[in-house]
mmCIF file of the N, C-alpha and C atoms, coordinates in Angstrom:
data_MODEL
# 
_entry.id   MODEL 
# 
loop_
_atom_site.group_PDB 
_atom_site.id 
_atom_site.type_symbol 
_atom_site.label_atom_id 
_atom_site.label_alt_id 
_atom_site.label_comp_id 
_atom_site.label_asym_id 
_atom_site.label_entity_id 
_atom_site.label_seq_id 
_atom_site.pdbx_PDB_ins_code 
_atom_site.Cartn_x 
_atom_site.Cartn_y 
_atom_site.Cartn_z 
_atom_site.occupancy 
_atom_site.B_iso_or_equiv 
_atom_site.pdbx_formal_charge 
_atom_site.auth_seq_id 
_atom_site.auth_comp_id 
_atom_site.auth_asym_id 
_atom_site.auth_atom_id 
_atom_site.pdbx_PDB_model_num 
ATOM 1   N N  . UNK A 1 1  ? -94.209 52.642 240.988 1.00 0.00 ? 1  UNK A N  1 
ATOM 2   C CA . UNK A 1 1  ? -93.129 51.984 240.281 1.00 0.00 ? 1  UNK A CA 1 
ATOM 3   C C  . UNK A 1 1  ? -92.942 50.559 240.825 1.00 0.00 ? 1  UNK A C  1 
ATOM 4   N N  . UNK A 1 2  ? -93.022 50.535 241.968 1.00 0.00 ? 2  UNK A N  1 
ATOM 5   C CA . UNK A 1 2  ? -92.667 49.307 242.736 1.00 0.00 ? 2  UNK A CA 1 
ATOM 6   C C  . UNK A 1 2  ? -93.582 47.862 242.545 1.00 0.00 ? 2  UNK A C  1 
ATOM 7   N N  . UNK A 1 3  ? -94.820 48.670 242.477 1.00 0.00 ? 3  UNK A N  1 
ATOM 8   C CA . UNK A 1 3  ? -96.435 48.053 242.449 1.00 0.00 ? 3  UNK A CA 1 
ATOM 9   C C  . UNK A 1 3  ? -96.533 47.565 240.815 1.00 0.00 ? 3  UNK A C  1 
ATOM 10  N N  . UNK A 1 4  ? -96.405 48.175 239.379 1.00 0.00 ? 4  UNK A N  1 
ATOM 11  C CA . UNK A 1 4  ? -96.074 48.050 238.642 1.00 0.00 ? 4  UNK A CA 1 
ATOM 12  C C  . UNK A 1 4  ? -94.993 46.863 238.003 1.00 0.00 ? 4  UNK A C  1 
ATOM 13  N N  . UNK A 1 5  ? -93.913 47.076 238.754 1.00 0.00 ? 5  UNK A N  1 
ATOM 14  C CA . UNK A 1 5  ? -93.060 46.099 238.725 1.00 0.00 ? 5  UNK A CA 1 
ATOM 15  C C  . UNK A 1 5  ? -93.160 44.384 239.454 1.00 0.00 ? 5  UNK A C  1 
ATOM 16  N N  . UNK A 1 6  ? -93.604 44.658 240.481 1.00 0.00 ? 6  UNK A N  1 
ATOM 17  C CA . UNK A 1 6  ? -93.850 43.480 241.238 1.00 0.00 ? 6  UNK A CA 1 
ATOM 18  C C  . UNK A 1 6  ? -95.206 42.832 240.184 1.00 0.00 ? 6  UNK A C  1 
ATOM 19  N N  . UNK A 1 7  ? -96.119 43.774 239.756 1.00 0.00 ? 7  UNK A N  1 
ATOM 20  C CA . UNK A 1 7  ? -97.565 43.219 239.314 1.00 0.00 ? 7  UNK A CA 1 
ATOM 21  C C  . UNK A 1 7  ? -97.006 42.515 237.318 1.00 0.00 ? 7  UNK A C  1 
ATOM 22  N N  . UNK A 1 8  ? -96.203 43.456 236.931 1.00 0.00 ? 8  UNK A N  1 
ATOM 23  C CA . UNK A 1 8  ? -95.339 42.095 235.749 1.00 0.00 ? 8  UNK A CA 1 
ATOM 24  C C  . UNK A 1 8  ? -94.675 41.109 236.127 1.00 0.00 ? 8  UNK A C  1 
ATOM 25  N N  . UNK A 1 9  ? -93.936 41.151 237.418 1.00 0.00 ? 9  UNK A N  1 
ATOM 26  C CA . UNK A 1 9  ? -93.253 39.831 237.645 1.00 0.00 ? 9  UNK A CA 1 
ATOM 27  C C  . UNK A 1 9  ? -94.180 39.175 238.018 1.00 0.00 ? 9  UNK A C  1 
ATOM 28  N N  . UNK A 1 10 ? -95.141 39.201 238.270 1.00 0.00 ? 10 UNK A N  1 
ATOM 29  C CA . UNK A 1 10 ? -95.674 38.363 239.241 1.00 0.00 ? 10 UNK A CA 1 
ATOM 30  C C  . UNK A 1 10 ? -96.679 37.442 237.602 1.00 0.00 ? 10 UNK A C  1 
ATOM 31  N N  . UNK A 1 11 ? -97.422 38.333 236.768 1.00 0.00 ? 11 UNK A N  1 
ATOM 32  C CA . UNK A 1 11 ? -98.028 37.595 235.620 1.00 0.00 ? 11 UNK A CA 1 
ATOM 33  C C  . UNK A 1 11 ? -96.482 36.974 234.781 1.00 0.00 ? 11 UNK A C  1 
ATOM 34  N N  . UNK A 1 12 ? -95.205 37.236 234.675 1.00 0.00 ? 12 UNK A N  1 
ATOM 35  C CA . UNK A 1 12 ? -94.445 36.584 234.282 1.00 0.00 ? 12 UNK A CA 1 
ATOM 36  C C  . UNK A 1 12 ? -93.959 35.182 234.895 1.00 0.00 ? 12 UNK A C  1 
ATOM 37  N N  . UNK A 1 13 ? -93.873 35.330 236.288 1.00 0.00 ? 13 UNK A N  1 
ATOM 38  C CA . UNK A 1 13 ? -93.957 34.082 237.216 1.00 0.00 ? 13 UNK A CA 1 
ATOM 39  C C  . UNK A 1 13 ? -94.814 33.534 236.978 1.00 0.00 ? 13 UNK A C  1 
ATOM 40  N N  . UNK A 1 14 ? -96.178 33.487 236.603 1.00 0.00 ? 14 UNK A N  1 
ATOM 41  C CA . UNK A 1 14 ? -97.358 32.421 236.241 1.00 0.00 ? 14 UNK A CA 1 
ATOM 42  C C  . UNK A 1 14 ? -97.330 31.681 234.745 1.00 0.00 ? 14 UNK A C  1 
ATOM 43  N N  . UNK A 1 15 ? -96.485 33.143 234.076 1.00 0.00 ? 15 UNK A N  1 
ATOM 44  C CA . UNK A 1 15 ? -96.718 32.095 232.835 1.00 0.00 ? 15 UNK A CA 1 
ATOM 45  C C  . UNK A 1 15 ? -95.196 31.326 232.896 1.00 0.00 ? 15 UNK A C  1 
ATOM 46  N N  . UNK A 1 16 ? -94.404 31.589 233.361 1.00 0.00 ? 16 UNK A N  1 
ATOM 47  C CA . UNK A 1 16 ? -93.203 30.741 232.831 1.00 0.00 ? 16 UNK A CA 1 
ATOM 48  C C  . UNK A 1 16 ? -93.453 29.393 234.054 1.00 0.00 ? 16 UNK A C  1 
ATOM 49  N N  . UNK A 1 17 ? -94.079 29.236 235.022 1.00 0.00 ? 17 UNK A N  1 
ATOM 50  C CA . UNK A 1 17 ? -94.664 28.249 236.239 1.00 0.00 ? 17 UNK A CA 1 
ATOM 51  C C  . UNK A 1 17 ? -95.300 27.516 235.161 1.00 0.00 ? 17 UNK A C  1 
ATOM 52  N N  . UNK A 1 18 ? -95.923 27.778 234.178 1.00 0.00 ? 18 UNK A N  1 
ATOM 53  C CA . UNK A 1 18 ? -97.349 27.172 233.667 1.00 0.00 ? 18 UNK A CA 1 
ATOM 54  C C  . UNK A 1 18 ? -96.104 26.902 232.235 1.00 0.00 ? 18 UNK A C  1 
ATOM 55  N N  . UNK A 1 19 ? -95.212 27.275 231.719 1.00 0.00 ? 19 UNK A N  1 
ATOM 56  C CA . UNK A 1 19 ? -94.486 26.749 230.780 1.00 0.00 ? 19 UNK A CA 1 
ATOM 57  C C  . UNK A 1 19 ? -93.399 25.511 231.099 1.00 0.00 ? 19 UNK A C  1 
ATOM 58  N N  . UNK A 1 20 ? -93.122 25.751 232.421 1.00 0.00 ? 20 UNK A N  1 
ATOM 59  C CA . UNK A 1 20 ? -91.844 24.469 233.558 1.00 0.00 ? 20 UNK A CA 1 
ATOM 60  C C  . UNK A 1 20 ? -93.158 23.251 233.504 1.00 0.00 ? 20 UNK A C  1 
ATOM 61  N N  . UNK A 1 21 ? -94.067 23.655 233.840 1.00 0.00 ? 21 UNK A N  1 
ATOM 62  C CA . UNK A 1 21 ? -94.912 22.580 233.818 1.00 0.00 ? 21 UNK A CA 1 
ATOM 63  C C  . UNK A 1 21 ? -94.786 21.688 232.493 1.00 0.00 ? 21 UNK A C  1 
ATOM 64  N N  . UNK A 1 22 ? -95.448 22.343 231.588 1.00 0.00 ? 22 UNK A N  1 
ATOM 65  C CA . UNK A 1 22 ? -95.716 21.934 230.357 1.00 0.00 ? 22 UNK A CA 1 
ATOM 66  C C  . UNK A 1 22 ? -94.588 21.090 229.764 1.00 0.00 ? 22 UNK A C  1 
ATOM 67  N N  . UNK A 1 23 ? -93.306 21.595 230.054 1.00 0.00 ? 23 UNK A N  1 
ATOM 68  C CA . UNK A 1 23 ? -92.378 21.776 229.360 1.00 0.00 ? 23 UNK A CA 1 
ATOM 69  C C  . UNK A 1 23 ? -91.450 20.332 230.221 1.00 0.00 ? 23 UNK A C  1 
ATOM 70  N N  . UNK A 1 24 ? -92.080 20.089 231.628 1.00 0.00 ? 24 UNK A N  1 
ATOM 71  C CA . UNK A 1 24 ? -91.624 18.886 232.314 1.00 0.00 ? 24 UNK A CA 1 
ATOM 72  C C  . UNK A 1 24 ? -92.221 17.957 231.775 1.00 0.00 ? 24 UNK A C  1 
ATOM 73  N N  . UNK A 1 25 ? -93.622 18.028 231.526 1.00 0.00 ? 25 UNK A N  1 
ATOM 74  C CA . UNK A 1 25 ? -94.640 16.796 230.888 1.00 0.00 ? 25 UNK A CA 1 
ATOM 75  C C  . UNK A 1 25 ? -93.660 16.057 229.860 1.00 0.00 ? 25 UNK A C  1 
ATOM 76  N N  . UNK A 1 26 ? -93.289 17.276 228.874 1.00 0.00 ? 26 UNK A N  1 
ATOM 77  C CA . UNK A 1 26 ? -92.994 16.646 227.935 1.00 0.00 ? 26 UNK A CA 1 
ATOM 78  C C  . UNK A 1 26 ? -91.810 16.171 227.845 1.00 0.00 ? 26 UNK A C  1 
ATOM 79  N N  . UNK A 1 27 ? -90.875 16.539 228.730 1.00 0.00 ? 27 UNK A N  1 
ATOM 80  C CA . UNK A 1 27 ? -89.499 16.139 228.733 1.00 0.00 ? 27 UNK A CA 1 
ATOM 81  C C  . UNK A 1 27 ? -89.306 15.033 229.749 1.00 0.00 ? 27 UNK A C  1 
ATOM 82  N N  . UNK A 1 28 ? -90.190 14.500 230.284 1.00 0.00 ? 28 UNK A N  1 
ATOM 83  C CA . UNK A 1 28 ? -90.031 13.711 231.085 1.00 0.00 ? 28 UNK A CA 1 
ATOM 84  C C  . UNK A 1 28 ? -89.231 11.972 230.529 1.00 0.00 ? 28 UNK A C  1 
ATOM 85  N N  . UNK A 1 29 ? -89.781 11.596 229.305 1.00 0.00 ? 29 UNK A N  1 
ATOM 86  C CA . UNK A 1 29 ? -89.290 10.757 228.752 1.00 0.00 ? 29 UNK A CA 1 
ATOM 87  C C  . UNK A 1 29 ? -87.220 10.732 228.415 1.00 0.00 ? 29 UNK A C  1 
ATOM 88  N N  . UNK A 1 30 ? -86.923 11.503 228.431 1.00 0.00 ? 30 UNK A N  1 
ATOM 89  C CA . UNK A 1 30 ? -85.678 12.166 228.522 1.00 0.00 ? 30 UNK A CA 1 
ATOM 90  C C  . UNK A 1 30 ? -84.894 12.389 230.126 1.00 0.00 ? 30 UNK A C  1 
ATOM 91  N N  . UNK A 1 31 ? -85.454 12.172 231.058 1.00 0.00 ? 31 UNK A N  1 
ATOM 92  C CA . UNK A 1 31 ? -85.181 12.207 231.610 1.00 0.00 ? 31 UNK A CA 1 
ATOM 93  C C  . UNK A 1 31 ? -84.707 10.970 232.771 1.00 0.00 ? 31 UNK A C  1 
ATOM 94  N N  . UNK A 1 32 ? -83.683 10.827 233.391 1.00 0.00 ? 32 UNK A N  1 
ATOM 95  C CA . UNK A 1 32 ? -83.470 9.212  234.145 1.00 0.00 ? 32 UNK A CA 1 
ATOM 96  C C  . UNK A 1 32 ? -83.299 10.009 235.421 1.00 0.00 ? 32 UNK A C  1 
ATOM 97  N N  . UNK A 1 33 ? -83.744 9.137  236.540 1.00 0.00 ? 33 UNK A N  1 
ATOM 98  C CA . UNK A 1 33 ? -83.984 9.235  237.726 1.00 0.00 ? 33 UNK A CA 1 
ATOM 99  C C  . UNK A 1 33 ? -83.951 10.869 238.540 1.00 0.00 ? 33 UNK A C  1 
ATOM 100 N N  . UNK A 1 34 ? -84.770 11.628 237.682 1.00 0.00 ? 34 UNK A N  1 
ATOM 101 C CA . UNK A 1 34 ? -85.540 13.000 237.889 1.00 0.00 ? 34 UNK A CA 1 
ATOM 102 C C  . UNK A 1 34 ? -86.688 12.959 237.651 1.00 0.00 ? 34 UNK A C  1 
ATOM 103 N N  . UNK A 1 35 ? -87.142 13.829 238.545 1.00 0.00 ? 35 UNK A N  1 
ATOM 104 C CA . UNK A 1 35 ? -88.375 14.084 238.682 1.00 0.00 ? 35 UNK A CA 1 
ATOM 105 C C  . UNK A 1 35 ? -88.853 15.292 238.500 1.00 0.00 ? 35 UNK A C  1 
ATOM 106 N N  . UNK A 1 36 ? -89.541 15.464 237.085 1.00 0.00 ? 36 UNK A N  1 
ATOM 107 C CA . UNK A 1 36 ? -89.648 16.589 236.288 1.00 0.00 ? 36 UNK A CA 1 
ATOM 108 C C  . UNK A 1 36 ? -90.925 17.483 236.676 1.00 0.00 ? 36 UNK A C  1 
ATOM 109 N N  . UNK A 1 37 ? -91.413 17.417 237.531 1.00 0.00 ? 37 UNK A N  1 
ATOM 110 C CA . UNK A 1 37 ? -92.135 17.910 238.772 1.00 0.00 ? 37 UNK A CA 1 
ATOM 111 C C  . UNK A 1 37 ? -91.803 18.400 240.033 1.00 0.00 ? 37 UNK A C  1 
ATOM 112 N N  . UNK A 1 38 ? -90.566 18.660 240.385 1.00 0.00 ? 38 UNK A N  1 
ATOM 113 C CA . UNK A 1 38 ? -90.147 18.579 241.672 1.00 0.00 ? 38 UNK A CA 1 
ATOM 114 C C  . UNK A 1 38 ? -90.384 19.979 242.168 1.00 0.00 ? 38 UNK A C  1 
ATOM 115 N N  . UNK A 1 39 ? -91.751 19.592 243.071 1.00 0.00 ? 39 UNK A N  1 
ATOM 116 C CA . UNK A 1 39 ? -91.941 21.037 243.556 1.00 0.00 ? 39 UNK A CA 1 
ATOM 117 C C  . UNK A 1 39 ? -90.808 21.814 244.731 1.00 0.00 ? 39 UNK A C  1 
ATOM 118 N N  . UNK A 1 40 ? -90.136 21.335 245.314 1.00 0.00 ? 40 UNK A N  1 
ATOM 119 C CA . UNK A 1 40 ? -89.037 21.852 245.903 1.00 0.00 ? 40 UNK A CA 1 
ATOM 120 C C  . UNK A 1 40 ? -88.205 23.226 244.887 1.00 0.00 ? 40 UNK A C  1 
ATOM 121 N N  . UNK A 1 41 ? -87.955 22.421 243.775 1.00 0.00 ? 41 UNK A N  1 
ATOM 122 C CA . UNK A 1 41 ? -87.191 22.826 242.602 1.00 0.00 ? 41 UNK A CA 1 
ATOM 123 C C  . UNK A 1 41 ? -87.731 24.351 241.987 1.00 0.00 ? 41 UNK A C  1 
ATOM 124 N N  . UNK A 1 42 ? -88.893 24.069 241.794 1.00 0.00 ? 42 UNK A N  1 
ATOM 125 C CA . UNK A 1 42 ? -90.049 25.474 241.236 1.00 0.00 ? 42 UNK A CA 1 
ATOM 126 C C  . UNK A 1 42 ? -90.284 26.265 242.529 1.00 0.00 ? 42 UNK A C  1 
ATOM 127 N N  . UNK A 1 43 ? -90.538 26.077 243.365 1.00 0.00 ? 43 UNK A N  1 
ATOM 128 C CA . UNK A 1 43 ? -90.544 27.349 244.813 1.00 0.00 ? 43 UNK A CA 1 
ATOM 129 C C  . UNK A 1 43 ? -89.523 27.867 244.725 1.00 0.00 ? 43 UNK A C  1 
ATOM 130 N N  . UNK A 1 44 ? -87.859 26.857 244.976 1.00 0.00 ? 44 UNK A N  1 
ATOM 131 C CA . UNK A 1 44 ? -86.693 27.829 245.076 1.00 0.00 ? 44 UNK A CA 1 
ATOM 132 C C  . UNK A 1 44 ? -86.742 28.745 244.223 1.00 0.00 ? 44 UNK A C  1 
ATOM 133 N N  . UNK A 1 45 ? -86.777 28.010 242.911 1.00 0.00 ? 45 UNK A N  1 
ATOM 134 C CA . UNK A 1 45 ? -86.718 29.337 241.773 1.00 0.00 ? 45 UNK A CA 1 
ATOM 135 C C  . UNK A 1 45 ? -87.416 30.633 241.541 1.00 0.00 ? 45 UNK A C  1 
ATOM 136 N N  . UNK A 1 46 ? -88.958 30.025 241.625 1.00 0.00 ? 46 UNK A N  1 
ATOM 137 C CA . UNK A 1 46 ? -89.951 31.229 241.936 1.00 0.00 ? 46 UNK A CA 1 
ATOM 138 C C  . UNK A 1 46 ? -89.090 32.411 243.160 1.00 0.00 ? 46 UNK A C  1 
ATOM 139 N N  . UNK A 1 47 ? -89.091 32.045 244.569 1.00 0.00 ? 47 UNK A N  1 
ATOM 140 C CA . UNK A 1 47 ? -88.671 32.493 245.273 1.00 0.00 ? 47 UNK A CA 1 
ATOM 141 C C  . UNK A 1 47 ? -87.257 33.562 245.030 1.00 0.00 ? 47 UNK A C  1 
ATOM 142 N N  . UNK A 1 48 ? -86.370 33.047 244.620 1.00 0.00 ? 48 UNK A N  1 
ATOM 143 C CA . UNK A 1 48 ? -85.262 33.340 244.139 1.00 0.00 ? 48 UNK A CA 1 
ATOM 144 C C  . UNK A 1 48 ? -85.500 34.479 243.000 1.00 0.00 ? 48 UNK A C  1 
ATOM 145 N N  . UNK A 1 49 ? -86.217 34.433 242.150 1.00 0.00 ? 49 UNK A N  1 
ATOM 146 C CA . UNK A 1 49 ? -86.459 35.612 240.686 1.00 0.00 ? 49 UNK A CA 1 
ATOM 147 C C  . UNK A 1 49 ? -87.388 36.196 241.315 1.00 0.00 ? 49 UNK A C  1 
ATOM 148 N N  . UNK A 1 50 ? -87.860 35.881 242.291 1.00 0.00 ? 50 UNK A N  1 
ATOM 149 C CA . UNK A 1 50 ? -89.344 37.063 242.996 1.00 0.00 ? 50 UNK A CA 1 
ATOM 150 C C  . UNK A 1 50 ? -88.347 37.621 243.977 1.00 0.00 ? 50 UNK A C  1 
ATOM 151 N N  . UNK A 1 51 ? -87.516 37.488 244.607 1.00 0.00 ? 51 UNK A N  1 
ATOM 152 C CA . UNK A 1 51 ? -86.945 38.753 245.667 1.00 0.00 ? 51 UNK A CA 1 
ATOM 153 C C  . UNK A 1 51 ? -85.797 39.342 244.510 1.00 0.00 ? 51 UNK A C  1 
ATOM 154 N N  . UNK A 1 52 ? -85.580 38.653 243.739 1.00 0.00 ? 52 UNK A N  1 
ATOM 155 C CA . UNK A 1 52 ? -84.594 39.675 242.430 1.00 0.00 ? 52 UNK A CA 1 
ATOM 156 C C  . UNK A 1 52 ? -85.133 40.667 241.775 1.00 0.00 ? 52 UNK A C  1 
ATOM 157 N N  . UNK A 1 53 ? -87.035 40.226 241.463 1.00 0.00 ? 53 UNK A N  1 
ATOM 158 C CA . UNK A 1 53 ? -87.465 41.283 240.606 1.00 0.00 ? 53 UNK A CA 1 
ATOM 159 C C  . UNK A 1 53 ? -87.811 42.486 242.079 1.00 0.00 ? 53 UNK A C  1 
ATOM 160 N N  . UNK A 1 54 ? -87.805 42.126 243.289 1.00 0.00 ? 54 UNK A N  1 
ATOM 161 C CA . UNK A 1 54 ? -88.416 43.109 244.390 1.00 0.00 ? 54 UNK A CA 1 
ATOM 162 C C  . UNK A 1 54 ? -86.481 43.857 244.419 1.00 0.00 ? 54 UNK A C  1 
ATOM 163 N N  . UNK A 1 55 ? -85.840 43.110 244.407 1.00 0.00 ? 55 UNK A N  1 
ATOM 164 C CA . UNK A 1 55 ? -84.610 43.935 244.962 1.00 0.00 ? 55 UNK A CA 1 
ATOM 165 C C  . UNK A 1 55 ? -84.615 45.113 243.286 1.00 0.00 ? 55 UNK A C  1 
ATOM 166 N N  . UNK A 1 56 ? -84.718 44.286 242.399 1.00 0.00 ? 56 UNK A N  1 
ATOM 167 C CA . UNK A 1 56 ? -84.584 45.272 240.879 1.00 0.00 ? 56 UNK A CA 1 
ATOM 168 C C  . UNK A 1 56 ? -85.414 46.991 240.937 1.00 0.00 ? 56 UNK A C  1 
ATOM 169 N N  . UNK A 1 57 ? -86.694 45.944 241.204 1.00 0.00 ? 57 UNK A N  1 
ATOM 170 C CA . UNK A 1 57 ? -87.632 47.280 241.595 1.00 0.00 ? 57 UNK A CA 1 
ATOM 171 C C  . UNK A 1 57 ? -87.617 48.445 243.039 1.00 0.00 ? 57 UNK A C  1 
ATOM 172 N N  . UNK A 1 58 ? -86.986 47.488 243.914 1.00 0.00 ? 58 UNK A N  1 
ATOM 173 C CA . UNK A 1 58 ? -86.999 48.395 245.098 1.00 0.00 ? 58 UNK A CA 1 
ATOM 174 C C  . UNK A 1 58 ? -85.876 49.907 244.958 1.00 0.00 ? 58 UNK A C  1 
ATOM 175 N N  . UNK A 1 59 ? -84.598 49.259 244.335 1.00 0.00 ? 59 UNK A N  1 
ATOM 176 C CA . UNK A 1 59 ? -83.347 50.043 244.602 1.00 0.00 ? 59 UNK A CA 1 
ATOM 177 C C  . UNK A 1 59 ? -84.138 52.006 243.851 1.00 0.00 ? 59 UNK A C  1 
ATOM 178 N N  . UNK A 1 60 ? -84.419 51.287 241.811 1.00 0.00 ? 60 UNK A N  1 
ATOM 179 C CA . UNK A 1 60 ? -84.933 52.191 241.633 1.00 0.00 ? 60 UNK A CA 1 
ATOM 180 C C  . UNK A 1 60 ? -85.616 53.697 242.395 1.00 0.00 ? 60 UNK A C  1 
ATOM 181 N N  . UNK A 1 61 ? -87.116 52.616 243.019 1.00 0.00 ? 61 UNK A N  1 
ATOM 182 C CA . UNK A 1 61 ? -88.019 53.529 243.393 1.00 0.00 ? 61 UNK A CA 1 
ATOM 183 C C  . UNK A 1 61 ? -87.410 54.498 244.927 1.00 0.00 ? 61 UNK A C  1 
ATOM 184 N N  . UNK A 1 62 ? -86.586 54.087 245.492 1.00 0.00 ? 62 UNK A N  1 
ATOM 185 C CA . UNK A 1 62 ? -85.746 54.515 246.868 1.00 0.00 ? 62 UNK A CA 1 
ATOM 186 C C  . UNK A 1 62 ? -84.962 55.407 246.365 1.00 0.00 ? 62 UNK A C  1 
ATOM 187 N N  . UNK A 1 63 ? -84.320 55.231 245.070 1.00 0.00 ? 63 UNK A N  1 
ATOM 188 C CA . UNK A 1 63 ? -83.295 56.489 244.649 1.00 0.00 ? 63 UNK A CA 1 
ATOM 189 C C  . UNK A 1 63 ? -84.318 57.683 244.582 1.00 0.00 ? 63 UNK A C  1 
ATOM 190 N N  . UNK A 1 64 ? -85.245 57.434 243.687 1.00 0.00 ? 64 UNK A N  1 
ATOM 191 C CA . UNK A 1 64 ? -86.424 58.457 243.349 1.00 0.00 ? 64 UNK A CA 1 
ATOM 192 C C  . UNK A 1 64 ? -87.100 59.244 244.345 1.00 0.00 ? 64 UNK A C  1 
ATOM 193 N N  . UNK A 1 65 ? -86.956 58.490 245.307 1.00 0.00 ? 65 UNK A N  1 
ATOM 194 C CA . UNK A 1 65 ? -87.590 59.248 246.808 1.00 0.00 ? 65 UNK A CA 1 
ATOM 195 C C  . UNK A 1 65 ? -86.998 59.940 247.514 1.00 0.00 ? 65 UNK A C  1 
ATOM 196 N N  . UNK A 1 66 ? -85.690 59.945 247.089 1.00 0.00 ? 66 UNK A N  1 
ATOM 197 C CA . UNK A 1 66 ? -84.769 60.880 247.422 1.00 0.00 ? 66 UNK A CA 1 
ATOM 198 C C  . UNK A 1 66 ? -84.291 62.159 246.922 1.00 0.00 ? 66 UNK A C  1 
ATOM 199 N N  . UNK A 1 67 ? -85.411 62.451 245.511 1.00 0.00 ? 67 UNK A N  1 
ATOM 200 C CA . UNK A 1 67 ? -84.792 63.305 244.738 1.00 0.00 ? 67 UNK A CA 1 
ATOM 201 C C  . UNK A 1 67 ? -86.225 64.471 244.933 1.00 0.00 ? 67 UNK A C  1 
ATOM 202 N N  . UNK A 1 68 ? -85.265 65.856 245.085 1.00 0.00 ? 68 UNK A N  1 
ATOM 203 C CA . UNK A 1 68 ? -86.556 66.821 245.608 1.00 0.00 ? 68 UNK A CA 1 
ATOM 204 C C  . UNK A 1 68 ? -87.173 66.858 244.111 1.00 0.00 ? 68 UNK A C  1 
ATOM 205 N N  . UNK A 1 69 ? -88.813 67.010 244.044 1.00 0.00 ? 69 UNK A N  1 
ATOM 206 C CA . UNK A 1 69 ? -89.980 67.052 243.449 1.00 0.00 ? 69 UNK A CA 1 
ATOM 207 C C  . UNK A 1 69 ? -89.293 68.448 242.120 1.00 0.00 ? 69 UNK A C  1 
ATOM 208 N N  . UNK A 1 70 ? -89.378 69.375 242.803 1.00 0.00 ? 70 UNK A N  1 
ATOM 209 C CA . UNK A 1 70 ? -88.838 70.522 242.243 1.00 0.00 ? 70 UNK A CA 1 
ATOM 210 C C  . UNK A 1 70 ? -87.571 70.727 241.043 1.00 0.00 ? 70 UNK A C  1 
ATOM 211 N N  . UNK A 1 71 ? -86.518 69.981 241.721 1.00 0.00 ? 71 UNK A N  1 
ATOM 212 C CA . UNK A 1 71 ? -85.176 69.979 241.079 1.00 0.00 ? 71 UNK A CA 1 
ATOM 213 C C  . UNK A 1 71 ? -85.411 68.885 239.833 1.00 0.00 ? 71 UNK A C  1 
ATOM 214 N N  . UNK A 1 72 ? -86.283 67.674 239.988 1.00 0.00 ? 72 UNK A N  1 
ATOM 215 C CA . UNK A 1 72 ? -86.376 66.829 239.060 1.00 0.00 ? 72 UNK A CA 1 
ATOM 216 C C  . UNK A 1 72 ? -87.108 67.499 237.763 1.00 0.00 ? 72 UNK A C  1 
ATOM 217 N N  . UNK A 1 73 ? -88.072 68.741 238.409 1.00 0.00 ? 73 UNK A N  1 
ATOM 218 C CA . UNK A 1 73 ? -88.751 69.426 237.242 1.00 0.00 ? 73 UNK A CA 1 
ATOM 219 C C  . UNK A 1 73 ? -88.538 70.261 236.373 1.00 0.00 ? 73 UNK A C  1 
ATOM 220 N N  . UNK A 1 74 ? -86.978 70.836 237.487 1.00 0.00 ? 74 UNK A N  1 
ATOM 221 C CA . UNK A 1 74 ? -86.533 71.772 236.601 1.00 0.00 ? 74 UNK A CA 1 
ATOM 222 C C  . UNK A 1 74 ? -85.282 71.298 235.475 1.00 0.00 ? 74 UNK A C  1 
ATOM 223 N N  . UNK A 1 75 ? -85.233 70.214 235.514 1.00 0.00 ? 75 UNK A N  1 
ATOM 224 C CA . UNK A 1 75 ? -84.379 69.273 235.093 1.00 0.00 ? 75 UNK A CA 1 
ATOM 225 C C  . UNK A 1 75 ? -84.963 68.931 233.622 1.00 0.00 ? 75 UNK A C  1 
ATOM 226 N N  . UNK A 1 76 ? -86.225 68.753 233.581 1.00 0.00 ? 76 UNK A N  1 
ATOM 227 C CA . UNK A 1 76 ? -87.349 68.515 232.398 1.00 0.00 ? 76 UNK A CA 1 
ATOM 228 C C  . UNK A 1 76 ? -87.046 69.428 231.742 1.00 0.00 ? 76 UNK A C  1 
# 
């Protein structure tokens, strides 16, 4: 579950990295004394939505590990 989750955020982090890009190119003309590149700016964020999607995914899979194998089946 965890592995799963981290492995979509992680192809979602590349494409929306690769859309901030794109999306600075073009807005740059619009912009006054910013710098529509600012790699400072894209780490925090990356950083920031990558321990959100690990905290999202972690809580899940920890409840689940707590639940006996058996009782979840008889539950089915």
């Amino acid at each position: 579950m965890l592995r799963e989750g981290i492995g979509l955020a992680a192809v979602g982090l590349s494409v929306g990295l690769l859309l901030a890009f794109i999306a600075g190119r073009l807005a740059s003309g619009f912009l006054l004394n910013v710098k529509p590149l600012d790699p400072l700016a894209f780490a925090l964020v990356t950083l920031l939505l990558g321990l959100a999607v690990l905290v999202a995914c972690f809580i899940p899979a920890r409840r689940a590990t707590k639940v006996d194998p058996m009782e979840a089946l008889r539950y089915e």
